[in-house]
C-alpha positions as CSV (number, residue, x, y, z in Angstrom):
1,X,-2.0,38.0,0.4
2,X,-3.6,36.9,-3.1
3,X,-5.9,34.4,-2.4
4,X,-7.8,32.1,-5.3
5,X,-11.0,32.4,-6.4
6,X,-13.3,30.6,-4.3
7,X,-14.4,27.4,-6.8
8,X,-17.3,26.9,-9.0
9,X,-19.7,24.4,-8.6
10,X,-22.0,21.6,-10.0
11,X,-23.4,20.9,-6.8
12,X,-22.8,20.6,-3.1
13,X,-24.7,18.8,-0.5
14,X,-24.5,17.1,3.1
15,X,-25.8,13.2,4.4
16,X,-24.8,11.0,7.2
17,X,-24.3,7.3,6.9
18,X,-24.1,4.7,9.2
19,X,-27.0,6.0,11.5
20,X,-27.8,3.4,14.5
21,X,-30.7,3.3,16.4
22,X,-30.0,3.1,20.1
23,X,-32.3,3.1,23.1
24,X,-32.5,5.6,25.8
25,X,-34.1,5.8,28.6
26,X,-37.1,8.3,26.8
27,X,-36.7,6.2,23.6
28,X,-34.8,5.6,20.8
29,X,-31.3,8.1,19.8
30,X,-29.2,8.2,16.6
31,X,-25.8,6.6,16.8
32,X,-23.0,5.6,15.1
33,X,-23.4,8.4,11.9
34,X,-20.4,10.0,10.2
35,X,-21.7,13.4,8.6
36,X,-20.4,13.9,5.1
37,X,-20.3,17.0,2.9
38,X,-19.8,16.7,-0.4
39,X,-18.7,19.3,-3.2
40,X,-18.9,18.7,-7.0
41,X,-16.7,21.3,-9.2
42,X,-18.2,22.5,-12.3
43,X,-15.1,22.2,-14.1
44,X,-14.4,18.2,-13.4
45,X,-11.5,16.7,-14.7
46,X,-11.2,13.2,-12.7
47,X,-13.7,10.6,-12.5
48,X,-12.6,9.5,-8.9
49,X,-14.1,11.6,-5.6
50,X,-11.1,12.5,-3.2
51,X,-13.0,11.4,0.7
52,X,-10.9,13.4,3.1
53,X,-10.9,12.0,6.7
54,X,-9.6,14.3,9.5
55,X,-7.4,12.7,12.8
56,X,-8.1,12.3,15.7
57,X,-9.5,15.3,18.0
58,X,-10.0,17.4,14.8
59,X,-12.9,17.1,12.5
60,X,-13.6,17.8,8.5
61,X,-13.1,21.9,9.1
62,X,-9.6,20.6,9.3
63,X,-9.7,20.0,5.4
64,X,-12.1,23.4,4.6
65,X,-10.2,26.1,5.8
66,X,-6.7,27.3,7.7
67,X,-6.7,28.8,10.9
68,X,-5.5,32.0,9.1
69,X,-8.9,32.3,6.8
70,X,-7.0,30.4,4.0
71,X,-9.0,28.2,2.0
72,X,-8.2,24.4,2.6
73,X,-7.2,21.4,0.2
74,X,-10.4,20.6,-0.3
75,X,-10.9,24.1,-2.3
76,X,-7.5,23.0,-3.9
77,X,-8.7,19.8,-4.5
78,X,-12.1,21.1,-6.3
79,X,-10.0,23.6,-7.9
80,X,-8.1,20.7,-9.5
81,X,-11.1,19.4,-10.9
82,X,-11.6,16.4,-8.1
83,X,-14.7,16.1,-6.3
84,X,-14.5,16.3,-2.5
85,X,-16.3,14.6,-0.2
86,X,-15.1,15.9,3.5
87,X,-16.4,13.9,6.5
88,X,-16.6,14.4,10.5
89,X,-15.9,10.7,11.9
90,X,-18.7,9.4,14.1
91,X,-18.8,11.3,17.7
92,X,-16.9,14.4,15.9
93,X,-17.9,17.8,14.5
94,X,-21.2,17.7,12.9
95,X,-21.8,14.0,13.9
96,X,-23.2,15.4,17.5
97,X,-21.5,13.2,20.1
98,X,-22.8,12.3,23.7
99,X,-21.7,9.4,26.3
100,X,-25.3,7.6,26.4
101,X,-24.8,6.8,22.7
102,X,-21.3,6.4,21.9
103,X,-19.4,5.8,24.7
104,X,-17.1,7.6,27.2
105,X,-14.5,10.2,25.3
106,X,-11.2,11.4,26.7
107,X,-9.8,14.3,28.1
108,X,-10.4,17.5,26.1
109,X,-7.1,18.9,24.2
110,X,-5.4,21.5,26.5
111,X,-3.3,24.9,24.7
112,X,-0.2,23.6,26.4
113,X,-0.4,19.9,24.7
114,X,-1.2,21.3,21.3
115,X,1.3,24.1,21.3
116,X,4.0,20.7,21.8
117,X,2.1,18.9,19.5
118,X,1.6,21.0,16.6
119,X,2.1,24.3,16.8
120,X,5.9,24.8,18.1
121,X,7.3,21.8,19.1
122,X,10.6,24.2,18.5
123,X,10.4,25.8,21.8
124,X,10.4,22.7,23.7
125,X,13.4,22.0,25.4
126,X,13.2,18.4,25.3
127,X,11.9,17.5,22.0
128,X,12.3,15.3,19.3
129,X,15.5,16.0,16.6
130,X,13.3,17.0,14.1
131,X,11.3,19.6,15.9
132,X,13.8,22.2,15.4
133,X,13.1,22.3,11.7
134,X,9.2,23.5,12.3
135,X,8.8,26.5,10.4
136,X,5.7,26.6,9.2
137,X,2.9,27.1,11.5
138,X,0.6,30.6,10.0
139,X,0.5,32.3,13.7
140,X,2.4,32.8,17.0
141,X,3.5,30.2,19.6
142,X,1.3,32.3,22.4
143,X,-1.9,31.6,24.2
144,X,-3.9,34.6,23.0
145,X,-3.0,34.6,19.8
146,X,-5.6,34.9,17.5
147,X,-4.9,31.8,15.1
148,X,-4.3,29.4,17.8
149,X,-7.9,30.1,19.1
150,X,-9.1,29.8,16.1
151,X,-7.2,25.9,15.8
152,X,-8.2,25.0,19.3
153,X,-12.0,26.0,19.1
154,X,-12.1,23.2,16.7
155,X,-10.3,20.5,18.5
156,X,-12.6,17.8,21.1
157,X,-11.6,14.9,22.4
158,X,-11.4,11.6,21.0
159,X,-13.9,8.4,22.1
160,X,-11.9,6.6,24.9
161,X,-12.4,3.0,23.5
162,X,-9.9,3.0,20.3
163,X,-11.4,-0.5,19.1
164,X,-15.0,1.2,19.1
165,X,-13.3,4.0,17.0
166,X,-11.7,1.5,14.3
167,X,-15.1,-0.7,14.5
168,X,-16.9,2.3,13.7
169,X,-14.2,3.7,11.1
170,X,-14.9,0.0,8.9
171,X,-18.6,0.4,9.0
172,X,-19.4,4.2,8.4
173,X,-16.3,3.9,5.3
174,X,-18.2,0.8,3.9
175,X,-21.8,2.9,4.0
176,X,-20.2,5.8,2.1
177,X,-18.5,4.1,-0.5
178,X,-21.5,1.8,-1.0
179,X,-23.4,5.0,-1.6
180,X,-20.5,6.8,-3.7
181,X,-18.8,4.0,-5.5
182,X,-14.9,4.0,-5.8
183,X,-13.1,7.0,-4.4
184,X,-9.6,8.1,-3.1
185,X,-9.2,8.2,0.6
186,X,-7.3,10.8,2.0
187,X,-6.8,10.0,6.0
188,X,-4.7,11.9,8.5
189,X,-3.4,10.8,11.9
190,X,-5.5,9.0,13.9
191,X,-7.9,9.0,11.1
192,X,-5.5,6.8,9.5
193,X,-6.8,3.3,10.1
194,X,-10.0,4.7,8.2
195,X,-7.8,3.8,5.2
196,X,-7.1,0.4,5.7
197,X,-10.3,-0.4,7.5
198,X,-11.8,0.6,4.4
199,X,-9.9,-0.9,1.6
200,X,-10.4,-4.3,4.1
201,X,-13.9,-4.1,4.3
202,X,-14.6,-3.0,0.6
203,X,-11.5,-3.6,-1.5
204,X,-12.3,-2.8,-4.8
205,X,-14.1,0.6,-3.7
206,X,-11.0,1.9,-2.9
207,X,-8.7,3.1,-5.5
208,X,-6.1,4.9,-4.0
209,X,-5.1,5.9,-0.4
210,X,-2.8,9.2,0.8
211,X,-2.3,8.7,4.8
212,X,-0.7,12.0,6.0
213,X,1.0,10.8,9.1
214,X,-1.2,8.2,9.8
215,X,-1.7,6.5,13.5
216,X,1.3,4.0,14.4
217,X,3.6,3.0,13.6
218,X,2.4,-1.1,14.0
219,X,1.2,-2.5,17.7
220,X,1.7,1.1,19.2
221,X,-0.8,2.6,21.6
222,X,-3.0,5.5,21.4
223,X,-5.3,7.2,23.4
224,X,-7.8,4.4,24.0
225,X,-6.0,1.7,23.5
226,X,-3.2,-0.6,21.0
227,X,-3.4,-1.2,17.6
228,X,-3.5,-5.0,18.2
229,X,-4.0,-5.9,14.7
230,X,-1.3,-4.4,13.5
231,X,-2.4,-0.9,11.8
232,X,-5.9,-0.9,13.8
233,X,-7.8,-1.7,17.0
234,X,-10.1,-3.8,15.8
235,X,-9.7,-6.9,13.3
236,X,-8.4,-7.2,9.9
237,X,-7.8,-10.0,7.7
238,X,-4.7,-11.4,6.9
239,X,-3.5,-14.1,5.3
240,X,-2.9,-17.0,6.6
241,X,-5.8,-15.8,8.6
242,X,-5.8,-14.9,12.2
243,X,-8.4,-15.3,14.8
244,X,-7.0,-13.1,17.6
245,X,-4.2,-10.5,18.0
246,X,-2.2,-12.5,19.8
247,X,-1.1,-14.5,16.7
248,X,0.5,-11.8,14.7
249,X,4.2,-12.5,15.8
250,X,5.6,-9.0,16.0
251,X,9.7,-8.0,16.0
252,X,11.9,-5.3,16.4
253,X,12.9,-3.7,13.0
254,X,16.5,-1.4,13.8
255,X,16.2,2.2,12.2
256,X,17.1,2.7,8.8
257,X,19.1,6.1,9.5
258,X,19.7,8.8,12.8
259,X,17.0,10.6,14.4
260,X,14.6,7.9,13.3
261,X,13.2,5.2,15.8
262,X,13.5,1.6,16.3
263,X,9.8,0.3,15.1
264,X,7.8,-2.9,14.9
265,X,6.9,-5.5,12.4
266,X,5.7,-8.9,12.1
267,X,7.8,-11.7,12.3
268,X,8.7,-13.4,9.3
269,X,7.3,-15.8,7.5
270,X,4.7,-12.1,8.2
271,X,1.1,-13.2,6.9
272,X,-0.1,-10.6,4.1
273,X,-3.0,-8.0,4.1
274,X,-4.6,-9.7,1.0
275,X,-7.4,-6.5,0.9
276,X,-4.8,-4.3,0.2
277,X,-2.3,-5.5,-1.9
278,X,-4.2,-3.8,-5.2
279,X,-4.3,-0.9,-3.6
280,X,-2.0,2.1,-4.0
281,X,-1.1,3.9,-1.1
282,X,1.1,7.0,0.1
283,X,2.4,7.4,3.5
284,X,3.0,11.1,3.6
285,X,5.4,12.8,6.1
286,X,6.4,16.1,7.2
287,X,10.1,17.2,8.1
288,X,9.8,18.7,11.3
289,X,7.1,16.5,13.3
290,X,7.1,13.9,15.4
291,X,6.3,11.0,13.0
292,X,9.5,12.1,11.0
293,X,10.6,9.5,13.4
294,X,8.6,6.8,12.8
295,X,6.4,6.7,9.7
296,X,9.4,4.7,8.1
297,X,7.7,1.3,10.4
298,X,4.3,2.0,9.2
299,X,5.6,1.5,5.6
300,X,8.0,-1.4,6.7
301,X,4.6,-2.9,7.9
302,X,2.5,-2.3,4.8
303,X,5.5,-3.2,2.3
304,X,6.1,-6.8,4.5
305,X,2.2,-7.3,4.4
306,X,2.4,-6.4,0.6
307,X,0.7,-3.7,0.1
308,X,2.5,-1.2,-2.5
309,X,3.3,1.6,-0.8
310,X,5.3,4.5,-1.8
311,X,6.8,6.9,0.9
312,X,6.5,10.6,0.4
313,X,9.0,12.7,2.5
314,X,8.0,16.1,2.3
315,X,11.9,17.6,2.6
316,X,12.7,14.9,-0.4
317,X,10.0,16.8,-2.4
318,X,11.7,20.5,-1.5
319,X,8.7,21.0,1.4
320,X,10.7,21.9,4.4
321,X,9.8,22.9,8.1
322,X,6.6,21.5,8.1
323,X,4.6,19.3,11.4
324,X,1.9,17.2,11.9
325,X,-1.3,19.4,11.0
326,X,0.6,20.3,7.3
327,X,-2.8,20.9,6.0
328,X,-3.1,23.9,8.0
329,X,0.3,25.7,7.7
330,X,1.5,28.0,6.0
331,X,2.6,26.0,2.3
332,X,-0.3,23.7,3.0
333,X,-1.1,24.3,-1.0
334,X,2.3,23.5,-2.1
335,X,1.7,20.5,0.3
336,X,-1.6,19.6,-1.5
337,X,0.1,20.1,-4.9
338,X,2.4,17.2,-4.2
339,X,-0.7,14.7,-3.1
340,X,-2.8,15.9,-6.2
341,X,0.2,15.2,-8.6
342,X,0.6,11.3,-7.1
343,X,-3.0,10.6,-6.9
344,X,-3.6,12.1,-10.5
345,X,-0.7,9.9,-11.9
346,X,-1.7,7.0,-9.7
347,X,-5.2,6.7,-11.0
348,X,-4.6,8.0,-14.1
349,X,-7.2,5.6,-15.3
350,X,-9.3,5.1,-12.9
């Protein structure tokens, strides 16, 4: 296997933001910080940073490397002349987590879930339709196997409070981009709310958003609890404002075609997500995983609340066979080609 040139350059460099203090019972801990590592080609070609934001039990690695000792997108990003900035969400990676300072996390990710999940939904017997298209995971569907070692060793468990998680999301986003200025956000999975939390919180900060499979569809619940408001756990403004939850009438929306799932949406007259209607945003979604099913409602959502949204089906784009953790399989560049293409021609003048 040819593999590129590693990339050249201007600078590189790590930070945290968001640091908290919190007091213990021997004094005071940090809290709260999202680590950030940042990577500035020498060769740069577009004004906007790309700020990649991994999902749920994963953390930035996810965007640096494959399992399989490929380089990651955020290589193909610098090598596109884009600088990266790759961060671990608070309580993940290199933001060192612990229960007395940020709360109680979940269950640790098991081989058997994950080999479901993401790495061969294909042998399962009862699985979703589109599982039998997965082709492109890099290793073997086998405990043992060298790759999936290297995937799990990376994986942790998520915080157990999910509105915590999506609190922290808005702050730690608003802290980097205060300190970076505008920037493309590039979420995945449960790291999707990051996205909109952001745009929310600073609106004109963020120029662009790619959610690869992002959490949801609307009102549906994930470990640690519901996405009340809609897209996220914790608040967000609409318009005609709402004070709680509870007023966001929600409805049934039927399934535009077979294999895909019945999802929900607000009731019309729906209120709007006035943060986000200036704000360009891809909903990106592989052939073969679960969210093949259901990604369509998290656009339904976004295009009712006005945000412009553009769907990107991989298999419409000639990208077959590929699940949830795309960035890590086997045409994960061909993958990142597509996303580099729609955000250079979406902020072509940014």
């Amino acid at each position: 296997m040819v593999r590129p040139s590693p990339p050249v350059l201007a600078s590189e460099g790590f930070f945290w933001v968001g640091v908290q203090h919190r007091p213990l019972a021997h004094g005071l801990g940090a809290a709260g910080q999202m680590y950030v590592k940042y990577q500035v080609p020498a060769d740069r070609r577009h004004a906007l940073p790309v700020v990649m934001v991994h999902g749920g039990g994963g953390q930035g690695l996810d965007y640096l490397g494959t399992p399989d000792g490929r380089p990651g997108w955020a290589s193909f990003f610098l090598r596109r002349g884009h600088a990266v900035y790759v961060v671990d969400r608070t309580a993940h990676g290199r933001s060192p987590s612990h229960p007395a300072l940020h709360g109680k996390p979940g269950m640790p990710p098991s081989y058997e879930a994950m080999l479901r999940r993401f790495v061969a939904p294909e042998t399962e017997p009862v699985a979703y339709p589109q599982a039998r298209l997965h082709t492109q995971w890099p290793g073997e569907a086998a405990i043992g196997d060298h790759v999936l070692d290297q995937f799990l060793a990376g994986q942790g468990p998520p915080l157990d409070d999910l509105a915590h998680v999506h609190a922290e999301m808005r702050r730690c986003a608003a802290a980097l981009l205060d300190q970076i200025g505008p920037a493309v956000l590039m979420t995945h999975s449960a790291g999707g709310p990051f996205g909109w939390l952001a745009a929310d919180e600073r609106p004109s900060l963020v120029r662009a958003i790619v959610a690869v499979e992002p959490q949801g569809p609307a009102f549906t619940e994930g470990p640690g609890g519901v996405l009340s408001w809609g897209l996220a756990a914790s608040p967000m403004t609409y318009d005609p404002p709402a004070a709680a939850p509870e007023e966001l009438a929600r409805a049934w929306r039927k399934a535009p075609g077979p294999d895909l799932r019945d999802c929900m949406v607000q009731a019309e007259p729906a209120r709007r997500l006035p943060n986000l209607q200036g704000v360009p945003i891809a909903v990106v979604t592989g052939e073969a995983s679960w969210k093949a099913q259901l990604d369509h409602g998290t656009v339904d959502f976004l295009r009712q609340a006005g945000a412009p949204v553009e769907h990107l089906r991989l298999e419409e784009h000639g990208l077959h066979g590929n699940g949830h953790m795309m960035m890590l399989e086997r045409n994960s560049d061909e993958v990142a080609a597509l996303l580099a293409d729609w955000i250079e021609r979406t902020t072509a003048m940014g």
